[in-house]
Backbone atoms as SQL, in Angstrom:
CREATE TABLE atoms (id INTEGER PRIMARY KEY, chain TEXT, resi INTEGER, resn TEXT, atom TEXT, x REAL, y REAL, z REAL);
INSERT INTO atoms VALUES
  (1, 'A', 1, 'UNK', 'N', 19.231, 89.048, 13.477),
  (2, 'A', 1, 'UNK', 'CA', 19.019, 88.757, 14.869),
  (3, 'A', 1, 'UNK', 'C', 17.975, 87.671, 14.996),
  (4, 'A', 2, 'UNK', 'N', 18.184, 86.874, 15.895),
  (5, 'A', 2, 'UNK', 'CA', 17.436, 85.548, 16.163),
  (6, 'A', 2, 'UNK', 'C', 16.532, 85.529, 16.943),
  (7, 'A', 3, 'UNK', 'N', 15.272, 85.364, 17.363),
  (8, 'A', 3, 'UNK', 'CA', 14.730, 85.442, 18.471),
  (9, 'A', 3, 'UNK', 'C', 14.125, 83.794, 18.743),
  (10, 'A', 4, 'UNK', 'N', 14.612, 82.676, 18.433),
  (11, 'A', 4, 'UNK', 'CA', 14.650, 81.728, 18.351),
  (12, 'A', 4, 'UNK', 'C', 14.614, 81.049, 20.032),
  (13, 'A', 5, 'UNK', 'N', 15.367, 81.800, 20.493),
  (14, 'A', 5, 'UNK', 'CA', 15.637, 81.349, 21.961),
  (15, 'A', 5, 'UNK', 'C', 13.950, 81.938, 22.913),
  (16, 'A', 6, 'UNK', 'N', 13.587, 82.949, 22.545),
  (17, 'A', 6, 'UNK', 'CA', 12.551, 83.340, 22.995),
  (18, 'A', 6, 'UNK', 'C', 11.009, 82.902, 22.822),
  (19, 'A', 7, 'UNK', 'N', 11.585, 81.759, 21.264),
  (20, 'A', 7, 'UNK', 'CA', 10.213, 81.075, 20.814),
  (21, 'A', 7, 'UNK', 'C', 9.933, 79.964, 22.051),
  (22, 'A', 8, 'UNK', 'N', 8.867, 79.915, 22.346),
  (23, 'A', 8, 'UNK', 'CA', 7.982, 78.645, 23.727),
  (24, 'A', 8, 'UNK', 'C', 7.612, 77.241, 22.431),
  (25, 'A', 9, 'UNK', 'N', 8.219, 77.438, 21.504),
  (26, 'A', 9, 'UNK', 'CA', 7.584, 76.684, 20.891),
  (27, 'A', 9, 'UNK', 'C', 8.893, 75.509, 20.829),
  (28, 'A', 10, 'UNK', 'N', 9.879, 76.067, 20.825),
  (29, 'A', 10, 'UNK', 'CA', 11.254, 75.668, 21.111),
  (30, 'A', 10, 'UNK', 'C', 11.282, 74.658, 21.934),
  (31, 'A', 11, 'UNK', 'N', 10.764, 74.916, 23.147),
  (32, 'A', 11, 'UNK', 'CA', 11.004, 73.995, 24.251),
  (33, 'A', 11, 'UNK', 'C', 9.655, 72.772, 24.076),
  (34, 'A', 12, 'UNK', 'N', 8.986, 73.243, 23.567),
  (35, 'A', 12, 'UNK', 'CA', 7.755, 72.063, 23.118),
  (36, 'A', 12, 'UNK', 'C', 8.422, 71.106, 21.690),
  (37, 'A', 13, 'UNK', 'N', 9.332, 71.348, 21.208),
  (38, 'A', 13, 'UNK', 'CA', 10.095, 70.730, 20.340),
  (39, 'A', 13, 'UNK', 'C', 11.201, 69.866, 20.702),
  (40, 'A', 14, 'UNK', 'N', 11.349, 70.226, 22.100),
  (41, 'A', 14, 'UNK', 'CA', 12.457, 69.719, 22.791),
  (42, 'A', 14, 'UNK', 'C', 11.622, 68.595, 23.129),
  (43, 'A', 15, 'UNK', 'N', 11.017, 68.893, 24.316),
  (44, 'A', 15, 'UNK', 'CA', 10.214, 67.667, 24.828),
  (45, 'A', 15, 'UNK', 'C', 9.428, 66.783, 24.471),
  (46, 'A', 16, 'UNK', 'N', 9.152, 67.214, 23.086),
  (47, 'A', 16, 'UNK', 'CA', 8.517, 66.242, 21.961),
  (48, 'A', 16, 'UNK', 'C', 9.570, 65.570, 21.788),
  (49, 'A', 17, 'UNK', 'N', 10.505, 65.500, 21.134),
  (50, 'A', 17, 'UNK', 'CA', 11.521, 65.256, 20.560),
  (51, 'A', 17, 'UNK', 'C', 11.687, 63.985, 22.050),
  (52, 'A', 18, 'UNK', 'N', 12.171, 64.415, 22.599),
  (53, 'A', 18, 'UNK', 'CA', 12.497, 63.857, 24.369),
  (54, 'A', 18, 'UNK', 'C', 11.436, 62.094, 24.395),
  (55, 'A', 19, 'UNK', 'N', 10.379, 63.044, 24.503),
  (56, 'A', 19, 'UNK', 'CA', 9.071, 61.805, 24.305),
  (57, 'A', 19, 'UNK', 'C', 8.803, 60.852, 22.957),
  (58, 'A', 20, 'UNK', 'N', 9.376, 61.241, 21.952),
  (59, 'A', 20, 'UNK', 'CA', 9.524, 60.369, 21.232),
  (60, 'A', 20, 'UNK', 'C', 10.540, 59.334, 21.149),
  (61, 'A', 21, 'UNK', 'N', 11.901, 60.129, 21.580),
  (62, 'A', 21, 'UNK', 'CA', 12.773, 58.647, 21.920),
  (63, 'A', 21, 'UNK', 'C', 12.249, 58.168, 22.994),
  (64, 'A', 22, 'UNK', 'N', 11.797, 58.330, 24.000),
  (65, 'A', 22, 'UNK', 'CA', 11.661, 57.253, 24.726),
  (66, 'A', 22, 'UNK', 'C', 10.335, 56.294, 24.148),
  (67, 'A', 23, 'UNK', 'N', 9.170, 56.616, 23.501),
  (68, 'A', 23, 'UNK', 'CA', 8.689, 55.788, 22.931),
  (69, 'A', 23, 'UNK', 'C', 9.728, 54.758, 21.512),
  (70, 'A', 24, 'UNK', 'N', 10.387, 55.678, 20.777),
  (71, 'A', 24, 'UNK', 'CA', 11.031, 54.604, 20.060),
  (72, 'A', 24, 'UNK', 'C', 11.686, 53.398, 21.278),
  (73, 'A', 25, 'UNK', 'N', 12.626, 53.941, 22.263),
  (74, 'A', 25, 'UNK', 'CA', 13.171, 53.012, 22.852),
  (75, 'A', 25, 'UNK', 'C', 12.314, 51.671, 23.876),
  (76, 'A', 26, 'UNK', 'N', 11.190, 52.170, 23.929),
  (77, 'A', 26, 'UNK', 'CA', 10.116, 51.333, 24.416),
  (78, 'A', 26, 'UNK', 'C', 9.708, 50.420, 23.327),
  (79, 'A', 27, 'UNK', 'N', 9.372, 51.349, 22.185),
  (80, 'A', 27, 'UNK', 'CA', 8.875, 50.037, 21.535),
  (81, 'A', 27, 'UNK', 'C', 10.111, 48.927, 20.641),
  (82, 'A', 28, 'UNK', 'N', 11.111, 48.832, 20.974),
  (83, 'A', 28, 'UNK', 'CA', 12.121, 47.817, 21.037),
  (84, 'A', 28, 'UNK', 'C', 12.340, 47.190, 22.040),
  (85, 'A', 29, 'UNK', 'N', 12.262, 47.722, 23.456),
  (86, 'A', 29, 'UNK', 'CA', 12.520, 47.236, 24.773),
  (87, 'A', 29, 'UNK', 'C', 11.408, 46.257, 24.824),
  (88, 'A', 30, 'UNK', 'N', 9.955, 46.693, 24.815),
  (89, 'A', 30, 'UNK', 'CA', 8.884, 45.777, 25.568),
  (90, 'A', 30, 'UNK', 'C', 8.615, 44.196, 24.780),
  (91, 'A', 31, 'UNK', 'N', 8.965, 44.328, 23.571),
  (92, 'A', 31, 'UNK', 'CA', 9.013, 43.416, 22.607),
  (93, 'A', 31, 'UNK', 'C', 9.919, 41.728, 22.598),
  (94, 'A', 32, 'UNK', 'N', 10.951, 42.808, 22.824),
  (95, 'A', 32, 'UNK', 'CA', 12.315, 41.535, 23.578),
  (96, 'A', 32, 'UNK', 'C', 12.012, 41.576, 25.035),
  (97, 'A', 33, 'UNK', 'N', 11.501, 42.310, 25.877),
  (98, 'A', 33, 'UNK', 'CA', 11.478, 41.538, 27.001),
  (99, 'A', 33, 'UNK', 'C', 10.584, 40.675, 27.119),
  (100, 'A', 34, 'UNK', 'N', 9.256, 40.984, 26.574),
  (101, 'A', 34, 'UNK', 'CA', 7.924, 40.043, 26.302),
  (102, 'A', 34, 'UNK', 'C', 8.763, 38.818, 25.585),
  (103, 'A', 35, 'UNK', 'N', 9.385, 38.806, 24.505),
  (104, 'A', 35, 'UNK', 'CA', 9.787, 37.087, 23.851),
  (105, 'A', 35, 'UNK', 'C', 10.821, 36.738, 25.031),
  (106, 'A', 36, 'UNK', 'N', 11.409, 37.394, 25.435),
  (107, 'A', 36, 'UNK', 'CA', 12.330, 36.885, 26.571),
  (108, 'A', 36, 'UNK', 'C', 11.430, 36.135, 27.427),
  (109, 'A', 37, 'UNK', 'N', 10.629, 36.427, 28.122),
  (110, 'A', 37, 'UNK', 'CA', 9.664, 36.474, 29.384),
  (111, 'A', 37, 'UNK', 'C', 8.514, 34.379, 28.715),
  (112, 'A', 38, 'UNK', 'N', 8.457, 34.869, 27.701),
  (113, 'A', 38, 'UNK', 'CA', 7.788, 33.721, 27.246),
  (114, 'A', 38, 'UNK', 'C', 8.813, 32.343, 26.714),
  (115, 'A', 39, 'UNK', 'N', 9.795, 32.726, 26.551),
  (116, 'A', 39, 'UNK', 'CA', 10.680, 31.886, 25.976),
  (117, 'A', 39, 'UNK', 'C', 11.428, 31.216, 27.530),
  (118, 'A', 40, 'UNK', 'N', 11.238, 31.931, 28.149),
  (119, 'A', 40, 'UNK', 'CA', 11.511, 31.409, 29.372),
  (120, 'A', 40, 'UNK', 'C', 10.398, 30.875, 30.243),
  (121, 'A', 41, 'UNK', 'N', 9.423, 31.308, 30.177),
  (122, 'A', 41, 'UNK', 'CA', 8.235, 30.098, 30.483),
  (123, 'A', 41, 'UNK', 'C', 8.413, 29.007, 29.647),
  (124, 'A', 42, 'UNK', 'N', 8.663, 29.063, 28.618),
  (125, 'A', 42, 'UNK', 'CA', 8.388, 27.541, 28.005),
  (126, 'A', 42, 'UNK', 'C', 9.372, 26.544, 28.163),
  (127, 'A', 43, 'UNK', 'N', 10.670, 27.124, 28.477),
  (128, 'A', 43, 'UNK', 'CA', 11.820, 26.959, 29.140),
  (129, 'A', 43, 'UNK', 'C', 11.468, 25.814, 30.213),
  (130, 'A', 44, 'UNK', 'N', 10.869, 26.503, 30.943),
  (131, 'A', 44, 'UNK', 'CA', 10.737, 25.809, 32.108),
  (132, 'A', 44, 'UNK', 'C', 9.530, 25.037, 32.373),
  (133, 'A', 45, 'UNK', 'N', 9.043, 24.791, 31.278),
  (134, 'A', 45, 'UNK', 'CA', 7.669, 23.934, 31.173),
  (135, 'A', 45, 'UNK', 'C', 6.425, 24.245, 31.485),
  (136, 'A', 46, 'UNK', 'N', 6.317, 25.555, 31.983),
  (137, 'A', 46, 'UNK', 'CA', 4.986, 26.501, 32.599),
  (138, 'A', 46, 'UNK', 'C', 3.737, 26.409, 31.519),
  (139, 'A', 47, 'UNK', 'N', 4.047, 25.917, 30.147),
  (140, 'A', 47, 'UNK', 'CA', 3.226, 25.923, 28.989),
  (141, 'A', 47, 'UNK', 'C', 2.801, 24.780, 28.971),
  (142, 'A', 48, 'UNK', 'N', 3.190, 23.512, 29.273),
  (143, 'A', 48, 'UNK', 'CA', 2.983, 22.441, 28.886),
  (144, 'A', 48, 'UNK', 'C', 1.488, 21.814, 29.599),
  (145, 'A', 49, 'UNK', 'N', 0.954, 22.433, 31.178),
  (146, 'A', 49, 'UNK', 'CA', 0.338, 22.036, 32.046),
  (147, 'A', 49, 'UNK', 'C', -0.952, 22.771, 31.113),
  (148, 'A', 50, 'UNK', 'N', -0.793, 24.053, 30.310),
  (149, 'A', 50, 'UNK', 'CA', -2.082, 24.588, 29.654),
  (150, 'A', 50, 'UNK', 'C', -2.101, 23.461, 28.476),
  (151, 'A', 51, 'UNK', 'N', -0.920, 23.292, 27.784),
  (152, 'A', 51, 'UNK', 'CA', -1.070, 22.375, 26.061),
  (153, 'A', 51, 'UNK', 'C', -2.015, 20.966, 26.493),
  (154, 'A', 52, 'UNK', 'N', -1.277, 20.242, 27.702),
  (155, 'A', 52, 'UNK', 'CA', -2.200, 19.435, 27.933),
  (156, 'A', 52, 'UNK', 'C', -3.488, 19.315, 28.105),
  (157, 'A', 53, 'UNK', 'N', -4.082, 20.027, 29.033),
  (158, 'A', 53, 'UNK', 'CA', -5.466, 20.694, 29.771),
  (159, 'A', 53, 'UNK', 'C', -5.999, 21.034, 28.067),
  (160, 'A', 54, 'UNK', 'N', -5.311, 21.453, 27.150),
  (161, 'A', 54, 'UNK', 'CA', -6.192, 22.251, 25.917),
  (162, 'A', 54, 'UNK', 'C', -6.547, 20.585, 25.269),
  (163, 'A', 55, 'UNK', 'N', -5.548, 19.812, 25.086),
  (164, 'A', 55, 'UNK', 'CA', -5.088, 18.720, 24.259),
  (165, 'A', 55, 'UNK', 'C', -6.544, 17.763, 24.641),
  (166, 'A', 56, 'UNK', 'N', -6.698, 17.899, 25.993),
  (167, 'A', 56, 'UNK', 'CA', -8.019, 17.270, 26.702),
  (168, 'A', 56, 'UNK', 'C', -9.537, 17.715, 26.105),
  (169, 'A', 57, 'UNK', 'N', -9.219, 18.751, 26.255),
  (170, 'A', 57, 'UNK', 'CA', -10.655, 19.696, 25.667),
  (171, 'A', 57, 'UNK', 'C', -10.858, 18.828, 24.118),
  (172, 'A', 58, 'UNK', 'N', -9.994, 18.897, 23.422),
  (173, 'A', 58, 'UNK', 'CA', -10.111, 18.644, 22.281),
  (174, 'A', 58, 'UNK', 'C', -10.412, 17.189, 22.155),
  (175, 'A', 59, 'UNK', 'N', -10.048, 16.519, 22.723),
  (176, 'A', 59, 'UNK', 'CA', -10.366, 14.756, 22.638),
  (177, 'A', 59, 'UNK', 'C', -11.996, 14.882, 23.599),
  (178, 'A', 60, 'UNK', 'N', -12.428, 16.172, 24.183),
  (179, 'A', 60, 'UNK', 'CA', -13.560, 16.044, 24.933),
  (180, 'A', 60, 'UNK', 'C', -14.416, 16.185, 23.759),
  (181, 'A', 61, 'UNK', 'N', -13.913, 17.242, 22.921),
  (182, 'A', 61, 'UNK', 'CA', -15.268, 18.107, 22.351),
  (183, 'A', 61, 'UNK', 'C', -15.251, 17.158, 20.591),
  (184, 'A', 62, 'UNK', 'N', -14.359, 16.550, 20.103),
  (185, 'A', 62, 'UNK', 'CA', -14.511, 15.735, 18.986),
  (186, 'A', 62, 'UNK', 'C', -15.615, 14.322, 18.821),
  (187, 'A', 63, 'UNK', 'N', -15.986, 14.116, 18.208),
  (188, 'A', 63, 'UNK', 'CA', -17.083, 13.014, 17.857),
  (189, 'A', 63, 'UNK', 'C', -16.987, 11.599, 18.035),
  (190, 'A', 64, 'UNK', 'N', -17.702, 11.005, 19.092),
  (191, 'A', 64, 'UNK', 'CA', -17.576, 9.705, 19.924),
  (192, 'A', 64, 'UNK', 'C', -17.216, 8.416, 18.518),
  (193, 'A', 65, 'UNK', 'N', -16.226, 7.335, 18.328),
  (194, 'A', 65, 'UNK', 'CA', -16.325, 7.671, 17.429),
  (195, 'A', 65, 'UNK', 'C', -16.859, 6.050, 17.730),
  (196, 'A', 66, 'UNK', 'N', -17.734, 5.381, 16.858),
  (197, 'A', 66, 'UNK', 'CA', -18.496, 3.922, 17.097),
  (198, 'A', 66, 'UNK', 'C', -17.367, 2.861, 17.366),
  (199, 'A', 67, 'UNK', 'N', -18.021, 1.797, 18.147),
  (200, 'A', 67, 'UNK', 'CA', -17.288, 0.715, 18.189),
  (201, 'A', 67, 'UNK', 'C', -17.103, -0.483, 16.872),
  (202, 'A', 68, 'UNK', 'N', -16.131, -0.934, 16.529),
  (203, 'A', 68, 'UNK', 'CA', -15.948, -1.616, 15.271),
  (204, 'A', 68, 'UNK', 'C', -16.540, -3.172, 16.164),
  (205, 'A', 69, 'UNK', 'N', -17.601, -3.976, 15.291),
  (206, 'A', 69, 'UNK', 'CA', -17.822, -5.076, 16.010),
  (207, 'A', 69, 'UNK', 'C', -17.147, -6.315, 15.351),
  (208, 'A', 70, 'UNK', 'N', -15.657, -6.200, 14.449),
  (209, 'A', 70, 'UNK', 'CA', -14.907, -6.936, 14.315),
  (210, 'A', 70, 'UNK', 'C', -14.090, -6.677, 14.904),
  (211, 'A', 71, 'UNK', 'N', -13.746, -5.616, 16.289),
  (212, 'A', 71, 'UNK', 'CA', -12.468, -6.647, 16.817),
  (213, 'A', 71, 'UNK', 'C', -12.863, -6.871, 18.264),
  (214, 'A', 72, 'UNK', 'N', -12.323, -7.929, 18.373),
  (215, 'A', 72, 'UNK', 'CA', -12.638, -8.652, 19.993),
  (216, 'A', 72, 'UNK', 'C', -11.536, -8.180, 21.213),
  (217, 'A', 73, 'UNK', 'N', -11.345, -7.629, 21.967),
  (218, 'A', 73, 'UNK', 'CA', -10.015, -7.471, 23.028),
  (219, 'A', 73, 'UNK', 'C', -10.413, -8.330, 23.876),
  (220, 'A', 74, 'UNK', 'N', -9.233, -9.070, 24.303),
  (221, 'A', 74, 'UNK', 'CA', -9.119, -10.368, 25.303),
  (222, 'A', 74, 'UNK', 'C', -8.330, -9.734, 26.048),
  (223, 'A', 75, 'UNK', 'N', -9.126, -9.878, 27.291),
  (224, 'A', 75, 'UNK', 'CA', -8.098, -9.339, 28.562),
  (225, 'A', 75, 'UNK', 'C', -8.198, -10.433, 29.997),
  (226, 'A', 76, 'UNK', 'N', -6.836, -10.152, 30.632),
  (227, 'A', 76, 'UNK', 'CA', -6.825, -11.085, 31.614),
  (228, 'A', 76, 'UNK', 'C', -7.022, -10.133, 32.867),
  (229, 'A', 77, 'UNK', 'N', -7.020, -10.305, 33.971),
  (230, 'A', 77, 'UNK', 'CA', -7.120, -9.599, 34.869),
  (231, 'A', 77, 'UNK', 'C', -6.732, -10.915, 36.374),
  (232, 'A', 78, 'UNK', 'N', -7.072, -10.598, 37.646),
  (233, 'A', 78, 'UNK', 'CA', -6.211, -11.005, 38.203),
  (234, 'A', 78, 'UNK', 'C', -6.938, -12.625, 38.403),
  (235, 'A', 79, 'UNK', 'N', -8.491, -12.293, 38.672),
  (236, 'A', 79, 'UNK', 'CA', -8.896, -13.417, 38.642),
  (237, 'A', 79, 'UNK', 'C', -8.175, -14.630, 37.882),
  (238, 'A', 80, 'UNK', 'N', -8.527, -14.081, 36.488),
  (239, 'A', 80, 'UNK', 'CA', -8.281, -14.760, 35.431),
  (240, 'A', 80, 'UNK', 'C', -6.556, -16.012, 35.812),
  (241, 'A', 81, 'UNK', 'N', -5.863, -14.930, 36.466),
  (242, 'A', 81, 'UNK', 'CA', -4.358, -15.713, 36.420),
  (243, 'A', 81, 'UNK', 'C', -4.751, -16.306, 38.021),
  (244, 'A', 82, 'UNK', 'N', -5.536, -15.905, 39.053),
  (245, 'A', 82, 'UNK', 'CA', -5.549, -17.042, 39.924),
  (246, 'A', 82, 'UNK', 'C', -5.694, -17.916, 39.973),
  (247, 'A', 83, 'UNK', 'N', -7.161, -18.089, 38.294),
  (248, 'A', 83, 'UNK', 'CA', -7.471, -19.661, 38.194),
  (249, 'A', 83, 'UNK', 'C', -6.650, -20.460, 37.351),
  (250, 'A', 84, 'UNK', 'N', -5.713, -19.646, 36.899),
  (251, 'A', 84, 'UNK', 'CA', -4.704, -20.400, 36.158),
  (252, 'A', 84, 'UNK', 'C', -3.754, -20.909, 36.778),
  (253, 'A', 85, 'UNK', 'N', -3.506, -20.158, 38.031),
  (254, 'A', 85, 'UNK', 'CA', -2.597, -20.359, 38.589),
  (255, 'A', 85, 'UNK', 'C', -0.686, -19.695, 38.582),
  (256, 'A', 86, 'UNK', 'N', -0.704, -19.402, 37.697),
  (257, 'A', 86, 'UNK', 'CA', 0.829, -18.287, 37.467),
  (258, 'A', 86, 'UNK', 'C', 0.617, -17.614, 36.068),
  (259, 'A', 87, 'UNK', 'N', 1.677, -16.591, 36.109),
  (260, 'A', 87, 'UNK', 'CA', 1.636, -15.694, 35.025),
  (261, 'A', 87, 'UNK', 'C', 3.028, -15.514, 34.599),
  (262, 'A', 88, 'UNK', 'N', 3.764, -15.820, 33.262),
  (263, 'A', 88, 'UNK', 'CA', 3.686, -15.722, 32.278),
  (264, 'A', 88, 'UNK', 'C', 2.485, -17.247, 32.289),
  (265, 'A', 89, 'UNK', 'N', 1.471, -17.461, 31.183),
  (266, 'A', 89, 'UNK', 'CA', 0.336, -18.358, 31.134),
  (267, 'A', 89, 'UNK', 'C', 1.450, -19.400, 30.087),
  (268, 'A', 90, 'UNK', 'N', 0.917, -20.858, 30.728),
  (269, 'A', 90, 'UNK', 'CA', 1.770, -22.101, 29.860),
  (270, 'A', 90, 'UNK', 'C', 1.386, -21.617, 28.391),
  (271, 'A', 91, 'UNK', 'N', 2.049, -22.764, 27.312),
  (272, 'A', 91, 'UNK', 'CA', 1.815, -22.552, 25.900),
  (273, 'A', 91, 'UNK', 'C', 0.417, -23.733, 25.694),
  (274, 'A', 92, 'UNK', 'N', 0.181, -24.532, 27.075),
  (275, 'A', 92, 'UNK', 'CA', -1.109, -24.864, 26.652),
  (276, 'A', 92, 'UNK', 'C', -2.393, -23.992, 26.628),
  (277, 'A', 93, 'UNK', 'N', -2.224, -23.686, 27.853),
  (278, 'A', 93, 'UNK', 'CA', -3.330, -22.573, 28.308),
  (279, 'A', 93, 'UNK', 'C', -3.565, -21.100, 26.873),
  (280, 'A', 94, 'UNK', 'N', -2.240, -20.817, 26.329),
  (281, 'A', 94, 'UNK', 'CA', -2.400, -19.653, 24.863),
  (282, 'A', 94, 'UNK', 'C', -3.611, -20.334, 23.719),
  (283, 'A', 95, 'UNK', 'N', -2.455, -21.992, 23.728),
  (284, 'A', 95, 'UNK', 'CA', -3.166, -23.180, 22.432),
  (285, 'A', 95, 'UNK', 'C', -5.081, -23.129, 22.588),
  (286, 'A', 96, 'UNK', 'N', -5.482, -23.163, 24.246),
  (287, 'A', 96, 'UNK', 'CA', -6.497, -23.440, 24.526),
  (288, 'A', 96, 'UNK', 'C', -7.112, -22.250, 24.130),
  (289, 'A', 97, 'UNK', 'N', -6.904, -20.883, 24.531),
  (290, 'A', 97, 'UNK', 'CA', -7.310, -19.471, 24.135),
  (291, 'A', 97, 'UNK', 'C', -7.671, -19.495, 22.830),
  (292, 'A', 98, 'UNK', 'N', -6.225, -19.930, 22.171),
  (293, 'A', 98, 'UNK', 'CA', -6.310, -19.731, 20.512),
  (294, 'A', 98, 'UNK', 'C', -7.314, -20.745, 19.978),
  (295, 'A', 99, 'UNK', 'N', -7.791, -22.063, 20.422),
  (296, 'A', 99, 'UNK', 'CA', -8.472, -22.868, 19.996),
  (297, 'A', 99, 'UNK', 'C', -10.519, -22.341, 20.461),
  (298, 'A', 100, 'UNK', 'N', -9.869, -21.295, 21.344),
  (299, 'A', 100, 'UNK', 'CA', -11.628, -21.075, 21.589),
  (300, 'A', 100, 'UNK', 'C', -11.618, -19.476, 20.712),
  (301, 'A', 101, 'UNK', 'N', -10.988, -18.756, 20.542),
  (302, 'A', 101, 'UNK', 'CA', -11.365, -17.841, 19.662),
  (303, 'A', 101, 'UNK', 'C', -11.834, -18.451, 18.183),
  (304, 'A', 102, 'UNK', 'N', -10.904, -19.104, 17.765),
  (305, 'A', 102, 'UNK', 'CA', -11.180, -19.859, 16.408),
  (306, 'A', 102, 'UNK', 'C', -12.222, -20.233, 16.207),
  (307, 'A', 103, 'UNK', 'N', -12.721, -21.012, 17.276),
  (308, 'A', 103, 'UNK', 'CA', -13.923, -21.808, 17.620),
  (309, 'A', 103, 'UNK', 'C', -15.157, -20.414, 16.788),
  (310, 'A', 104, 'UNK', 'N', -15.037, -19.666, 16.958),
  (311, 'A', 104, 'UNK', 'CA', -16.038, -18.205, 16.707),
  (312, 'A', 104, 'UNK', 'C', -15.937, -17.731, 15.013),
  (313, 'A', 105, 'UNK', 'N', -15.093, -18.510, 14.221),
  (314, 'A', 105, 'UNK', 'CA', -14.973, -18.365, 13.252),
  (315, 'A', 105, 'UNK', 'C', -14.410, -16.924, 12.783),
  (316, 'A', 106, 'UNK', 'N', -13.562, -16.399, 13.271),
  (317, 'A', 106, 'UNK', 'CA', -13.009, -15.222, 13.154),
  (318, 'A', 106, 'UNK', 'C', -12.179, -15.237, 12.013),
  (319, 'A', 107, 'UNK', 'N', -12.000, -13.601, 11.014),
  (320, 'A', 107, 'UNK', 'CA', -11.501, -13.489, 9.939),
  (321, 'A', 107, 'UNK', 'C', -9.971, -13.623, 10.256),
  (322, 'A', 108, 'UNK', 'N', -9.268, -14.254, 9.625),
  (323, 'A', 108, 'UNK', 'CA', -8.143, -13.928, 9.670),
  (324, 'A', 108, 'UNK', 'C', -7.458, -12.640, 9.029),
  (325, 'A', 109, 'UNK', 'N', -6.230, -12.085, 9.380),
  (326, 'A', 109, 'UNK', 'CA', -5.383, -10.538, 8.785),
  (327, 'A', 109, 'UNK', 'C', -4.261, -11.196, 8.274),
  (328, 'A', 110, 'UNK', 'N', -3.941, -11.213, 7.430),
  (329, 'A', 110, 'UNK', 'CA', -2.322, -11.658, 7.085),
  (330, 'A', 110, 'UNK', 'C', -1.418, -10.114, 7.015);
C-alpha cells in the first residue's frame, strides 16, 4: 500500500519541478530576446550616435601631438582669389606661388 498521495512533500516536488521549467525556459527566452533587441538597435543605427560621441572622447583624451616645422600649408581663402581676381588661379599666378616657395629653399620629396 502506497501512501505516496498523502506525502505534502509530493506537491512541493511538483511545484519545484513547475518552477524550474519555467526558469529553464527563461533562461533561453531572455537571451535571444536581449540579442534580438540589440541587433535591432544597431539595425537601425541607434549605436552609431554613442560610437561617435565615444570616437570623440578618444581623439579628446590622446596626446596633443607637436607641430612638424617642415611642412608649410598654403591656403587660399576668399580674399586671396578677390585679389586675383577668379578661381580656378591662371598657370602664371601657380608659376609665381611655386617660384616664391622655392625662393625659401625648401627640401624637395621625390
Amino acid at each position: 500500500m502506497s501512501f505516496n498521495h498523502l506525502n505534502p512533500l509530493r506537491r512541493l516536488n511538483k511545484s519545484l519541478i513547475r518552477a524550474v521549467e519555467k526558469v529553464q525556459s527563461s533562461i533561453f527566452t531572455a537571451p535571444i530576446l536581449i540579442v534580438t533587441l540589440v541587433i535591432l538597435v544597431q539595425v537601425f543605427g541607434a549605436f552609431q550616435l554613442l560610437e561617435l560621441r565615444f570616437l570623440d572622447k578618444l581623439f579628446e583624451f590622446r596626446n596633443a601631438e607637436s607641430l612638424d616645422p617642415k611642412i608649410v600649408i598654403i591656403t587660399f581663402d576668399d580674399d586671396d582669389i578677390a585679389k586675383i581676381g577668379k578661381c580656378p588661379f591662371s598657370d602664371a599666378v601657380v608659376a609665381n606661388l611655386v617660384t616664391t616657395v622655392k625662393s625659401g629653399n625648401p627640401r624637395e620629396w621625390v
